[in-house]
Structures are given as structure tokens and as C-alpha cells.
DSSP file (Angstrom, degrees, kcal/mol; ACC not computed):
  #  RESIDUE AA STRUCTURE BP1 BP2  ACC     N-H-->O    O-->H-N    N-H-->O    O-->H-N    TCO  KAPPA ALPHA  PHI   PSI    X-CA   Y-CA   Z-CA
    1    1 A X              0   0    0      0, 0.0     2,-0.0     0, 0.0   120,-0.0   0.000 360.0 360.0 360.0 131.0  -13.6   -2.4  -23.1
    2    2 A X     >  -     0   0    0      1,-0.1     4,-3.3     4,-0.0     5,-0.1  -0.422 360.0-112.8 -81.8 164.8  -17.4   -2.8  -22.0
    3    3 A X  H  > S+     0   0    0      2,-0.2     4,-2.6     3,-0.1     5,-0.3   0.816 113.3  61.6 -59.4 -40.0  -18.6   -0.5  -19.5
    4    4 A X  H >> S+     0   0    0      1,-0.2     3,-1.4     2,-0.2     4,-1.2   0.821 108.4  43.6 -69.6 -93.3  -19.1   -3.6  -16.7
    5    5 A X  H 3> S+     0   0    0      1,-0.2     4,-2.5     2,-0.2    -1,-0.2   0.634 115.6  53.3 -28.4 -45.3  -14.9   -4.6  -16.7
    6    6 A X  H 3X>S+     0   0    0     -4,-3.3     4,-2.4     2,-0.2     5,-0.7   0.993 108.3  46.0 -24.9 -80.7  -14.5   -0.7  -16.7
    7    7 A X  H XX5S+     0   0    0     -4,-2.6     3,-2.2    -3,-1.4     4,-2.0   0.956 122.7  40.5 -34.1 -65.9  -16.9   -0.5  -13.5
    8    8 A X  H 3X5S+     0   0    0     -4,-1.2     4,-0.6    -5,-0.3    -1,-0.3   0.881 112.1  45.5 -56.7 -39.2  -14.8   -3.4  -12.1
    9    9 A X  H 3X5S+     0   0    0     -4,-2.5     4,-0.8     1,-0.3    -1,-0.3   0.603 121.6  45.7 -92.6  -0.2  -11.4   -2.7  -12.9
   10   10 A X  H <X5S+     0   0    0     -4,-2.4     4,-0.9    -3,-2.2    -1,-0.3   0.475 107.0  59.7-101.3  -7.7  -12.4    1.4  -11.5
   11   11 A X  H  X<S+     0   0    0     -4,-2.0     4,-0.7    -5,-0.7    -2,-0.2   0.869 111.2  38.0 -93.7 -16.4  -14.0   -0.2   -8.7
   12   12 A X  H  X S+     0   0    0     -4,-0.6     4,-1.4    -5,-0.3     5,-0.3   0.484 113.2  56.1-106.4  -5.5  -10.3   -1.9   -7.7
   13   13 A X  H  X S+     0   0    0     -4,-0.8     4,-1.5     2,-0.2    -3,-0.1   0.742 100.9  48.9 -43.3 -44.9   -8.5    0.7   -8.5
   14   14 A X  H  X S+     0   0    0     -4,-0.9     4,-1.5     1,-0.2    -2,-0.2   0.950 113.0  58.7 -68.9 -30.7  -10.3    3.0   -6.2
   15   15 A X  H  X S+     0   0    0     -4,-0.7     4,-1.4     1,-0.2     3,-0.5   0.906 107.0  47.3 -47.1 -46.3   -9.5   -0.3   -3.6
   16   16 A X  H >X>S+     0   0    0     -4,-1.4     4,-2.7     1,-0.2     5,-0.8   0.950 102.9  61.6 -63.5 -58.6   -6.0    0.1   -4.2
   17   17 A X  H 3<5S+     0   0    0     -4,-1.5     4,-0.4    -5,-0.3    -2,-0.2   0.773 106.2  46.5 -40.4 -32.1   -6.1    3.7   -3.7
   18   18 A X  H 3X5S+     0   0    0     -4,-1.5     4,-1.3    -3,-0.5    -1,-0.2   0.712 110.3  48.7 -30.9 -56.1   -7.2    3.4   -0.3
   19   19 A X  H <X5S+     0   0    0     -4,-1.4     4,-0.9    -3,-0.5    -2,-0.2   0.691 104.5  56.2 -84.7 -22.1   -5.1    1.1    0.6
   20   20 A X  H  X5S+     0   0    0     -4,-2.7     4,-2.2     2,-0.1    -1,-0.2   0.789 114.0  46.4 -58.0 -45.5   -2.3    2.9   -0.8
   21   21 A X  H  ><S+     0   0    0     -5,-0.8     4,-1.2    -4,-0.4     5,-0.2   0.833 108.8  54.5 -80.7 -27.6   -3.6    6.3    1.8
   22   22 A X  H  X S+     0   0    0     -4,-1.3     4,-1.5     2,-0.2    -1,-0.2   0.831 102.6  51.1-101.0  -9.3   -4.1    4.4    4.6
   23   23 A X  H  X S+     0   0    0     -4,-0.9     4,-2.7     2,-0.2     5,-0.3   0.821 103.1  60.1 -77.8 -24.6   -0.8    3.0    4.8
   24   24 A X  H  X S+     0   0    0     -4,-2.2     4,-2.8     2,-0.2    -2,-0.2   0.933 106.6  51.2 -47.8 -44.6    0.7    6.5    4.4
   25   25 A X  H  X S+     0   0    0     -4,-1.2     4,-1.1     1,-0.2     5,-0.4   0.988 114.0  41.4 -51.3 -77.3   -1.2    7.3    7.7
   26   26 A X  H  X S+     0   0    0     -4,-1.5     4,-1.1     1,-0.3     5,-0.3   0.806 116.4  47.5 -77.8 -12.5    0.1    4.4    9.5
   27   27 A X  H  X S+     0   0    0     -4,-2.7     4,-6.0     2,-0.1     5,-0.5   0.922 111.5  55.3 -60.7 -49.5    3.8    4.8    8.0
   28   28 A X  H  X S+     0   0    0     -4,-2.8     4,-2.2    -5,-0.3    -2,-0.2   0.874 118.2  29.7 -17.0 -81.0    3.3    8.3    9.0
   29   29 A X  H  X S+     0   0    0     -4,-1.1     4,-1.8     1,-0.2    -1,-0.2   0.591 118.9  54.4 -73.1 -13.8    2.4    7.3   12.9
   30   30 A X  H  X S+     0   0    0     -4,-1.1     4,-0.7    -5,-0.4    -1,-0.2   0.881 113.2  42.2 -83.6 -48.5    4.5    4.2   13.0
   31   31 A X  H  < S+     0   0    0     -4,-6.0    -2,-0.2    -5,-0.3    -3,-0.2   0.892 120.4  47.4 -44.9 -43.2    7.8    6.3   11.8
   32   32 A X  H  < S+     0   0    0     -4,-2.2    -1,-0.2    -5,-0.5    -2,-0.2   0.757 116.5  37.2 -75.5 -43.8    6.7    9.0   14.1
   33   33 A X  H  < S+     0   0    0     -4,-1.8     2,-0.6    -5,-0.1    -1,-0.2   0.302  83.4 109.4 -94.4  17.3    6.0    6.9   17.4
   34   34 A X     <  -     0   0    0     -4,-0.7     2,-0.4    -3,-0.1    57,-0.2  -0.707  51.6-165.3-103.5 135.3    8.8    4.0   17.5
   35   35 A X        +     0   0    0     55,-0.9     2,-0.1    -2,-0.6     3,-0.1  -0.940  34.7  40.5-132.6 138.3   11.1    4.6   20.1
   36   36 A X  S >  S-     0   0    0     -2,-0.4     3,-1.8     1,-0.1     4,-0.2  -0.167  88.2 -77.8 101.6 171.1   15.0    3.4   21.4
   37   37 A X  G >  S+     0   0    0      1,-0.3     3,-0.9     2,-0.2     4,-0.4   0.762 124.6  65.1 -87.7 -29.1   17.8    2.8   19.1
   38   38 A X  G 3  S+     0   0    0      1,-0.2     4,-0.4     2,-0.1    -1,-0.3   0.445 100.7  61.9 -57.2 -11.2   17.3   -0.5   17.6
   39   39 A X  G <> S+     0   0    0     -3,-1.8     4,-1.3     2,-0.2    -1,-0.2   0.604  80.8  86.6 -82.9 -21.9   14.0    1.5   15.9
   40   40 A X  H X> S+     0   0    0     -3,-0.9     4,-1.8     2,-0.3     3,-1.5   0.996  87.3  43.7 -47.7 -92.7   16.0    4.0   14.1
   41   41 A X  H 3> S+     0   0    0     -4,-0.4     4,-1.5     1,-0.3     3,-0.5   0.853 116.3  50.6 -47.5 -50.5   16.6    2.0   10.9
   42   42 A X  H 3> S+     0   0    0     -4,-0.4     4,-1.3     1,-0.2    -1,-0.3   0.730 109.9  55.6 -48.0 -22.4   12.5    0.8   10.9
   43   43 A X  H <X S+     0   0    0     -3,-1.5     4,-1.6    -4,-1.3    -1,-0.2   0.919 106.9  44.4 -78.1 -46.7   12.1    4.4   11.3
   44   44 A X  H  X S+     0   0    0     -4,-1.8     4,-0.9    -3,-0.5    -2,-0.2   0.968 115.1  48.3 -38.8 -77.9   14.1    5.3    8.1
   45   45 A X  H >X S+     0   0    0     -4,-1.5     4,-2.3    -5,-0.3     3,-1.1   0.898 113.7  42.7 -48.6 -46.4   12.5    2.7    5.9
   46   46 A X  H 3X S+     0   0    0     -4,-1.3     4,-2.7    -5,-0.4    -1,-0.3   0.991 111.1  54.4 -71.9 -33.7    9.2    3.3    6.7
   47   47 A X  H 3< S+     0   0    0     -4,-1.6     4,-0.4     1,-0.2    -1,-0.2   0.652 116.8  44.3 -53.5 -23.1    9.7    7.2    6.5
   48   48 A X  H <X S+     0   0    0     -3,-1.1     4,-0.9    -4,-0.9    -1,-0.2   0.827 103.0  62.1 -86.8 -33.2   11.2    6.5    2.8
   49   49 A X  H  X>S+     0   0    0     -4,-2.3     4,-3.4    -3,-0.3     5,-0.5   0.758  90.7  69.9 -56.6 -33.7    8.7    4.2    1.9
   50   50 A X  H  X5S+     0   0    0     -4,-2.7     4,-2.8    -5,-0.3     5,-0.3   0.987  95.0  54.6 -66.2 -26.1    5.8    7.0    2.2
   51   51 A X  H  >5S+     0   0    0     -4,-0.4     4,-1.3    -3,-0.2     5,-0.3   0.979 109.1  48.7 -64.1 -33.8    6.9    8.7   -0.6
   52   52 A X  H >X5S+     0   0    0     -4,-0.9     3,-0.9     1,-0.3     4,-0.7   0.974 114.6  42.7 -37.9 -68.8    6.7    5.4   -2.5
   53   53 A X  H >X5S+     0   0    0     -4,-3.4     4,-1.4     1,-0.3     3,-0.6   0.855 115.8  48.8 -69.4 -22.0    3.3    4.5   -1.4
   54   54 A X  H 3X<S+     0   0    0     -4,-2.8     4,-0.8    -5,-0.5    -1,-0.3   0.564 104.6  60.5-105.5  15.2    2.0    7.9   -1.7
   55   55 A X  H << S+     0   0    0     -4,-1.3    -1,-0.2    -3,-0.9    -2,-0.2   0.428 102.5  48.1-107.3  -3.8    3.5    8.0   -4.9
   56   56 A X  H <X S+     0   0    0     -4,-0.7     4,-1.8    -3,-0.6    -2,-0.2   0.670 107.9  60.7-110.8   0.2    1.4    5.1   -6.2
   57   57 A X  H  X S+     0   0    0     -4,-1.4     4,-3.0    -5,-0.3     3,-0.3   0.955 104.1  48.7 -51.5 -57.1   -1.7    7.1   -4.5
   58   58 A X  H  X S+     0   0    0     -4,-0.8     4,-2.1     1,-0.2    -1,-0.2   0.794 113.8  48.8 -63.5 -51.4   -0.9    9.9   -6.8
   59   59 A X  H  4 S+     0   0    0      2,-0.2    -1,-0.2    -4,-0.2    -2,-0.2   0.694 107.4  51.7 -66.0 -39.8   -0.8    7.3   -9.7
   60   60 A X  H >X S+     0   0    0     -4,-1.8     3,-6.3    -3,-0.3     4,-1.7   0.960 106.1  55.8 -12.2 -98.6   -3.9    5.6   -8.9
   61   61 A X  H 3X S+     0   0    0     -4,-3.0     4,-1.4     1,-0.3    -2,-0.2   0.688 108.6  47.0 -46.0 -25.0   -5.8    8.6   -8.8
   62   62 A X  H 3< S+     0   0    0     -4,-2.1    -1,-0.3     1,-0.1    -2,-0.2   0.786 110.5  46.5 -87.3   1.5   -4.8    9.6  -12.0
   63   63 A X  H X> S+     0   0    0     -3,-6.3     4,-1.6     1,-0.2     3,-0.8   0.754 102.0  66.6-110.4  -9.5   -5.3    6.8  -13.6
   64   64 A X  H 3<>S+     0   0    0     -4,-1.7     5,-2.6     1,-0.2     2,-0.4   0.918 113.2  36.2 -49.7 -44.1   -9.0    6.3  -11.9
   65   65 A X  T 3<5S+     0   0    0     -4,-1.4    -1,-0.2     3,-0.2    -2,-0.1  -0.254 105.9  70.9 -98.8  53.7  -10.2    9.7  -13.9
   66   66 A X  T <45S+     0   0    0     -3,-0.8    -1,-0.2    -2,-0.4    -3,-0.1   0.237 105.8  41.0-118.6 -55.5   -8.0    8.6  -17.0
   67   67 A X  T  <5S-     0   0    0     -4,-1.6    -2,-0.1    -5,-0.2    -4,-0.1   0.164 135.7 -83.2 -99.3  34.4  -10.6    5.8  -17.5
   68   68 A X  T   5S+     0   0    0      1,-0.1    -3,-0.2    -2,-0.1    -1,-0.2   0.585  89.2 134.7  91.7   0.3  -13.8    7.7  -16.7
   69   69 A X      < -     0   0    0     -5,-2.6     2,-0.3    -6,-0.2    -1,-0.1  -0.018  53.2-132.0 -75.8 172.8  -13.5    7.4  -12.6
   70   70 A X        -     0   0    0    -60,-0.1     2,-0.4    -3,-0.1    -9,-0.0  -0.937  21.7-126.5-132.0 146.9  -13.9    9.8  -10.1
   71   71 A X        -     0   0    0     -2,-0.3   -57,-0.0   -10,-0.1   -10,-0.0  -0.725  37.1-113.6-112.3 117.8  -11.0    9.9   -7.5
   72   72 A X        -     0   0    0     -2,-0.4     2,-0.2     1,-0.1    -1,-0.1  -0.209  21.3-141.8 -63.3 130.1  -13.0    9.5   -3.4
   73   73 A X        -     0   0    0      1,-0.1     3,-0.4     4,-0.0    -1,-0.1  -0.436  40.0 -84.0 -84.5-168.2  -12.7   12.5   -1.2
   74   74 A X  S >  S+     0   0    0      1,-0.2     3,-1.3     2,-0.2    -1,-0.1   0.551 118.9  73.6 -59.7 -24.7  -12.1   11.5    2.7
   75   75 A X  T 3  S+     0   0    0      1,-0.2    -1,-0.2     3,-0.0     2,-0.1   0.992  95.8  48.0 -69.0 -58.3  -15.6   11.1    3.6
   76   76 A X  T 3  S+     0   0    0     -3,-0.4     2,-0.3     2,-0.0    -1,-0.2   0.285  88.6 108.4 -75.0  26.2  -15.9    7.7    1.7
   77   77 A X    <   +     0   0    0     -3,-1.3     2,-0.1    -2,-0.1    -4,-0.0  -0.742  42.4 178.5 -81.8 157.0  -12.6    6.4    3.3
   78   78 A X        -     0   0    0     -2,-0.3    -3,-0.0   -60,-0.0   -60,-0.0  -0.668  26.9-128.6-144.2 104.4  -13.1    3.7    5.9
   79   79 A X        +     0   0    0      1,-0.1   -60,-0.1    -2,-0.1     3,-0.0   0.071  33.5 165.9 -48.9 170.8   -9.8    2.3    7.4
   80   80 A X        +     0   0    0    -61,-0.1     2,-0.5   -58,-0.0    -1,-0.1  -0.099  44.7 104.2-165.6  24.4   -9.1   -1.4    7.5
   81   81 A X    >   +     0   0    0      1,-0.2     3,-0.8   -59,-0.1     4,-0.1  -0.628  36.2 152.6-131.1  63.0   -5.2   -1.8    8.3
   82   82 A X  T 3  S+     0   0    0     -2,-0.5    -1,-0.2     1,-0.2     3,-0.2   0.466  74.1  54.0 -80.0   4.9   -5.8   -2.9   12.2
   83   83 A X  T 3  S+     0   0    0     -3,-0.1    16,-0.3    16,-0.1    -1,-0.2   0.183 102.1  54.5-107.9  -4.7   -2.6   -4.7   12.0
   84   84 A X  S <  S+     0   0    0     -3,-0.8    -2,-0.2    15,-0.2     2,-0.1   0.147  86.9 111.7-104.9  13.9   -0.6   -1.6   10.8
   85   85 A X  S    S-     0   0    0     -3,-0.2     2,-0.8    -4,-0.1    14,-0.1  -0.467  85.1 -82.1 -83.1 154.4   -1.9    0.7   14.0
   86   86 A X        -     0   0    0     -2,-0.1    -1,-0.1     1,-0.1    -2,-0.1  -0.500  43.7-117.8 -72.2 123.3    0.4    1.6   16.3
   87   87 A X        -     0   0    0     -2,-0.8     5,-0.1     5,-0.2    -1,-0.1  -0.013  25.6-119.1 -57.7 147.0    1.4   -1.0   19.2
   88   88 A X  S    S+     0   0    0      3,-0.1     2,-0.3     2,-0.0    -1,-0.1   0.641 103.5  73.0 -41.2 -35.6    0.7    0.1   22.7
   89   89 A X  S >  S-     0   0    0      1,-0.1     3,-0.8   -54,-0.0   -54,-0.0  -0.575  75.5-148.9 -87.0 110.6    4.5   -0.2   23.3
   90   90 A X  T 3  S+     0   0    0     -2,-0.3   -55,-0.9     1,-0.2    -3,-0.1   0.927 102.1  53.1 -65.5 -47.5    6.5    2.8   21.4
   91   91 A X  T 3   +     0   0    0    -57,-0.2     2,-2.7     1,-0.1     3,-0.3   0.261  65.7 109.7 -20.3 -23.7    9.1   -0.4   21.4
   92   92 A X    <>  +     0   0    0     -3,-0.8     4,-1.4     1,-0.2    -5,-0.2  -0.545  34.2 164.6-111.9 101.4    7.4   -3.0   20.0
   93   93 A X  H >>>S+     0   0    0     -2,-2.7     4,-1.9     1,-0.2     3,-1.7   0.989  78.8  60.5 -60.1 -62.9    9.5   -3.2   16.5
   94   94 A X  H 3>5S+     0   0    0     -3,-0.3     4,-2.0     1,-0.3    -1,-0.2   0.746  98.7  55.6 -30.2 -54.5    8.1   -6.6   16.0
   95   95 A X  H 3>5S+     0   0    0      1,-0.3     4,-1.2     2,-0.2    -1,-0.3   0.787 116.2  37.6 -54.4 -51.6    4.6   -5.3   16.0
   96   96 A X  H <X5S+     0   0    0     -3,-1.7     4,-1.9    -4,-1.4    -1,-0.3   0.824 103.8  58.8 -46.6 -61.6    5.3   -3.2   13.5
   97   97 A X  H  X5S+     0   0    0     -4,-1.9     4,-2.4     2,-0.2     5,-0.3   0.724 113.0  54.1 -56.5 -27.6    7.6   -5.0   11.2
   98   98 A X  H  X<S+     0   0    0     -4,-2.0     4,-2.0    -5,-0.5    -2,-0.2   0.989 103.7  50.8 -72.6 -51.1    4.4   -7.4   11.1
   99   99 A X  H >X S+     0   0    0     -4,-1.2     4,-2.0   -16,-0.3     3,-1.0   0.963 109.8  51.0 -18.7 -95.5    2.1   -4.8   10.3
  100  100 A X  H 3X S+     0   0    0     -4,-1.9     4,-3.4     2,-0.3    -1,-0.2   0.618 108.6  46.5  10.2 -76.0    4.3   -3.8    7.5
  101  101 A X  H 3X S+     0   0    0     -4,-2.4     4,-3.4    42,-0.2    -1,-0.3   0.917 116.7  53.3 -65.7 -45.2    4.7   -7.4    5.8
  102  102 A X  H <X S+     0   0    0     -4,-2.0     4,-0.9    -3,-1.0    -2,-0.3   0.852 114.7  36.2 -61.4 -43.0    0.6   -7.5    6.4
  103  103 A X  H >X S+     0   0    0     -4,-2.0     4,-2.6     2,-0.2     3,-2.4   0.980 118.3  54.8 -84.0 -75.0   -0.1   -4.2    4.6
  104  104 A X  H 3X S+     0   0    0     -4,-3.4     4,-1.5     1,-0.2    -2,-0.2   0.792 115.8  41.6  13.4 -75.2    3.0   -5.3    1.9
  105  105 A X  H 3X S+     0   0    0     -4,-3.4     4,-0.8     1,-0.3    -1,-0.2   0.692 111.7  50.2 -74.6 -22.6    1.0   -8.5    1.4
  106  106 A X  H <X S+     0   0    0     -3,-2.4     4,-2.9    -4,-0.9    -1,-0.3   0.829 112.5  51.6 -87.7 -38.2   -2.6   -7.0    1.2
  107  107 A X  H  X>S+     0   0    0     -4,-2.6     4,-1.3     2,-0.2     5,-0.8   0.774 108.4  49.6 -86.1 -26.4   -1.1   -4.6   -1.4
  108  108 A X  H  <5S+     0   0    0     -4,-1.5    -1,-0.2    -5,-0.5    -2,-0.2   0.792 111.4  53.6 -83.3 -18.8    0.6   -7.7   -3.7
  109  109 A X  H  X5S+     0   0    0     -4,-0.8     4,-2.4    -3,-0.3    -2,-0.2   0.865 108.7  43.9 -67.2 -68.7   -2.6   -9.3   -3.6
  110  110 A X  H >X5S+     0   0    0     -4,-2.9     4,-0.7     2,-0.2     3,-0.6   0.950 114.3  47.4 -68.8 -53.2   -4.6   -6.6   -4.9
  111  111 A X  H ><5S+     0   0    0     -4,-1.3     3,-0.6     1,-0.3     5,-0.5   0.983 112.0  50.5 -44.2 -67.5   -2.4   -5.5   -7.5
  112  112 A X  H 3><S+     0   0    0     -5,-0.8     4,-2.9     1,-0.3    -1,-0.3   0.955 109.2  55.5 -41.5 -57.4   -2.0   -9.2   -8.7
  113  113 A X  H <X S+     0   0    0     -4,-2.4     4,-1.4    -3,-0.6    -1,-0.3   0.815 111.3  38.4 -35.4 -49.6   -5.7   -9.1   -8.6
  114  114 A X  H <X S+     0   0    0     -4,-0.7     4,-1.4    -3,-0.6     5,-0.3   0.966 114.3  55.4 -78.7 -81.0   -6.2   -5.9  -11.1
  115  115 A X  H >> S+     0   0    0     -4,-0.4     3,-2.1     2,-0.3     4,-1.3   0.716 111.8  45.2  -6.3 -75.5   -3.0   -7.3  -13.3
  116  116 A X  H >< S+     0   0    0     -4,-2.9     3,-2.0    -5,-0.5     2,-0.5   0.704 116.6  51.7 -49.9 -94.2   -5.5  -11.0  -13.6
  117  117 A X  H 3< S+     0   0    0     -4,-1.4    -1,-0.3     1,-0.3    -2,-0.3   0.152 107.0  43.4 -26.6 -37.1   -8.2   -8.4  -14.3
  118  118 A X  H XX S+     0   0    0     -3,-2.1     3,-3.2    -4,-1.4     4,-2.8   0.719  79.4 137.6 -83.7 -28.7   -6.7   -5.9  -17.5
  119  119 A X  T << S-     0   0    0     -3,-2.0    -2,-0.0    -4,-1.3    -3,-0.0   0.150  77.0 -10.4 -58.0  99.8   -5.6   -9.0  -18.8
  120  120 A X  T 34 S+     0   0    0      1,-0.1    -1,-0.4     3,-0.0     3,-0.1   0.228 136.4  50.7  87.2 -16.7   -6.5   -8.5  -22.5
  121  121 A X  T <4 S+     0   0    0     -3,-3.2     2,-0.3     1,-0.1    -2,-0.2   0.672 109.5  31.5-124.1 -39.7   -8.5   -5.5  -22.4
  122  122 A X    >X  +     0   0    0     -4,-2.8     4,-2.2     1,-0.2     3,-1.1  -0.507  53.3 165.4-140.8  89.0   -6.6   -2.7  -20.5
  123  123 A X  H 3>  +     0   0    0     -2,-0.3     4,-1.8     1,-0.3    -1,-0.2   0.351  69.7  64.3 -95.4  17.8   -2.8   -2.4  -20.4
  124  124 A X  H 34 S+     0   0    0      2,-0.2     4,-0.5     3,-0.1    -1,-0.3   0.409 111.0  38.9 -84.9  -4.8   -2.0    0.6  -19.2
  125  125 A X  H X> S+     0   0    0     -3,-1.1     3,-1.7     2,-0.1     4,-1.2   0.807 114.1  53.1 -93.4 -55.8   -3.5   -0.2  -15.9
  126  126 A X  H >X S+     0   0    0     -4,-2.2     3,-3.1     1,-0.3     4,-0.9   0.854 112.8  54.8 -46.5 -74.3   -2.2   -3.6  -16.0
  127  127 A X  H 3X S+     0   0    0     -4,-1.8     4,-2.0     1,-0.3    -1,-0.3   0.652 106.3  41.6  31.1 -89.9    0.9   -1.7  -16.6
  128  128 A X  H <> S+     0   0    0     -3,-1.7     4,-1.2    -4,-0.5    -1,-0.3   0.587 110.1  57.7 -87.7 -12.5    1.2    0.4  -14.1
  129  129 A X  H << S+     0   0    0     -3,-3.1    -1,-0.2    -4,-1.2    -2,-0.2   0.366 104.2  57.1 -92.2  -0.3    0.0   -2.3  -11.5
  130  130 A X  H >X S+     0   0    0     -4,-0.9     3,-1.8    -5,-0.3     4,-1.6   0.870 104.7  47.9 -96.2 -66.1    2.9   -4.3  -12.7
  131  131 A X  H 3X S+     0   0    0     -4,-2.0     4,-1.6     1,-0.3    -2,-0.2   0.924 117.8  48.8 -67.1 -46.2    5.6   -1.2  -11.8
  132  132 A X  H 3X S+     0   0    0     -4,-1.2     4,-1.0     1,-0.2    -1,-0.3   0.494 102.5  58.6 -91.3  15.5    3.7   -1.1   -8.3
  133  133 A X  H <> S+     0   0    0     -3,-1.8     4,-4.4     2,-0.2     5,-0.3   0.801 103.5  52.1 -86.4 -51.5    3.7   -4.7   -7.5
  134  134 A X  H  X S+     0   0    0     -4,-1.6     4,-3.6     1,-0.2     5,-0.3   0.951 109.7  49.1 -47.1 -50.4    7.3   -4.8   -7.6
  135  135 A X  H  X S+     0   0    0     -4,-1.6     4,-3.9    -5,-0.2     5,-0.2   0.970 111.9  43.7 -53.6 -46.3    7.6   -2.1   -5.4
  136  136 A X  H  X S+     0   0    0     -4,-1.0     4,-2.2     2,-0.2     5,-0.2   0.931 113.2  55.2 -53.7 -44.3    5.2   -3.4   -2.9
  137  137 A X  H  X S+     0   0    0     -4,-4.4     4,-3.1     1,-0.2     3,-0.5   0.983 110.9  52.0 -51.1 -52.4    7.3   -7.1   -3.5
  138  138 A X  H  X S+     0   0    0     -4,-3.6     4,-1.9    -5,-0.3    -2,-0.2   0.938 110.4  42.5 -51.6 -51.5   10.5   -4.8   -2.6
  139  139 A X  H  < S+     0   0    0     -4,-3.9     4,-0.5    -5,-0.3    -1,-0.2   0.870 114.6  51.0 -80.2 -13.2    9.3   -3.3    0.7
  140  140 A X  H >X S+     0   0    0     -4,-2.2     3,-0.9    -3,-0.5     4,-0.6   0.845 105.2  49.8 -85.6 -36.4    8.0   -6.3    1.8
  141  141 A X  H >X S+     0   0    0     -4,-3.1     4,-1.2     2,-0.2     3,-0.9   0.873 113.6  52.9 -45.3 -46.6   11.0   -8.6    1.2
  142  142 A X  H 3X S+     0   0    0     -4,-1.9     4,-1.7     1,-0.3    -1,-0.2   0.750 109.0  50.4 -65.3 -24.1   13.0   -5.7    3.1
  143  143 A X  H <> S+     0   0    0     -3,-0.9     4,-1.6    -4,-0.5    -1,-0.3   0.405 107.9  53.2-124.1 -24.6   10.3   -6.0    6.0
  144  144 A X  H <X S+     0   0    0     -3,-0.9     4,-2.3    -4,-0.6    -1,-0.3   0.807 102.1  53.9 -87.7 -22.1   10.8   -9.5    6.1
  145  145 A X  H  X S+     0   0    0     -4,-1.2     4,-0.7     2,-0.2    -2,-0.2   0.955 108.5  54.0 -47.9 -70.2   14.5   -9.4    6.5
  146  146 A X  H >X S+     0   0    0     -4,-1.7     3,-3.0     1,-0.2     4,-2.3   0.959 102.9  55.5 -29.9 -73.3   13.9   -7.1    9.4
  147  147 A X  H 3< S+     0   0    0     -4,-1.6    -1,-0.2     1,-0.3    -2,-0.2   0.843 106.2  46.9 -41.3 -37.4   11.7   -9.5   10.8
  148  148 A X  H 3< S+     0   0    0     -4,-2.3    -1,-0.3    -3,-0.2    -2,-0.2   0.733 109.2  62.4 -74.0  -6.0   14.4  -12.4   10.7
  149  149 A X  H << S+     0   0    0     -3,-3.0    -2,-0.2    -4,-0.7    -1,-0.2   0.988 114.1  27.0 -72.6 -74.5   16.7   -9.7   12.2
  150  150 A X     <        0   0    0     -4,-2.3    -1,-0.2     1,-0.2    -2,-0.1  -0.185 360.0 360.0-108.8  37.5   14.5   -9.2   15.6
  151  151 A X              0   0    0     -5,-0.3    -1,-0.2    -3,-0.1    -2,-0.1   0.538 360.0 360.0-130.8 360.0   12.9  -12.4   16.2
């Protein structure tokens, strides 16, 4: 594999990896702050879903220093998931469930992106972005479900 498609495919890796940590945060606070009984089951999914996501964090990172990477401490994070913060409203499922499918969709995108990208040269990331696209596809189908539920 030349060194540039390295550089790239470590430079969307690290992307995923981000995006994978800063949706744990906002499952985190979304699980934490949603309030009244119709929130219950959104509170459960998302509260199962962090191990998920932060189990493709964990997966990521290794596979960023597998291929010569170095895995970002916290200073070079910079969030981007304004549509997965928590609504003003402890209530507002919808707000949420949107969020969700938005994070979901950003996350099926980039992995589809990396996938296009190993394509011929590196298939153990291709791989492995193939086993977390499916997941992502899965929580987001669920998230859409929801949504036809409460709208």
C-alpha cells in the first residue's frame, strides 16, 4: 500500500473515531437527561447502544496504530454532532430520535466512504468497516422506527 492511501485511509479512520466518541457523549447525556414514561424505551436503546459505539471506538483505535497511526488524545477532539445535543426540553423524544438517525447516517456515510477507499489495497480495514456499517445500519433502522412511532 503506498504511504499516501495509508495517510488517507489513517486520516478517515481517525474521522471515524471521533465520530464514534462523540456520540458516546451524546448517548451518554441524551440517555441521562430524557424524561416522562414514553422516554424509557429511547433511554434503553440509546444506553445499549453506547457499548456498541464505544466498542467500535476501541476498534478503530486499534486498528489506527495497527497501520502505523497514532490514536488522538482529547485535545485534538473538536465536536461536530449539533444535532445530537441535548433538546432544551428533557421531553422532546423527537429531538432526539432525530439526532440519532443524523449521527446513524453521518456514521453509514463515513464507513461506506473508508469501505470505497480499502478497496483493493487494505482488507482488514475494509473489513472491519463492513462489521460496523451494519451496526450503524441496525441502530439507525431502529431509530427510524421510533420515529414513525412518535410523529
Amino acid at each position: 500500500m503506498s504511504t499516501t492511501k495509508n495517510e488517507e485511509i489513517l486520516r478517515e479512520l481517525t474521522v471515524s473515531y471521533w465520530m464514534e466518541i462523540e456520540t458516546v457523549m451524546n448517548y451518554i447525556a441524551n440517555s441521562t437527561n430524557l424524561d416522562g414514561v414514553r422516554a424509557e424505551e429511547i433511554k434503553k436503546s440509546l444506553a445499549a447502544d453506547i457499548t456498541a459505539e464505544l466498542g467500535h471506538s476501541q476498534m478503530l483505535a486499534r486498528r489506527i496504530k495497527e497501520i502505523g497511526g497514532v490514536v488522538p488524545g482529547s485535545k485534538a477532539f473538536v465536536a461536530e454532532q449539533t444535532s445530537l445535543q441535548p433538546p432544551a426540553k428533557s421531553t422532546d423524544l423527537v429531538a432526539v430520535i432525530k439526532g440519532v438517525i443524523a449521527a446513524e447516517q453521518g456514521a453509514v456515510e463515513q464507513y461506506n466512504k473508508i469501505i470505497r477507499l480499502c478497496e483493493g489495497t487494505d482488507y482488514v480495514t475494509q473489513d472491519l468497516c463492513i462489521t460496523a456499517l451494519a451496526d450503524e445500519e441496525s441502530h439507525r433502522r431502529e431509530f427510524v422506527g421510533f420515529l414513525a412511532e412518535y410523529e
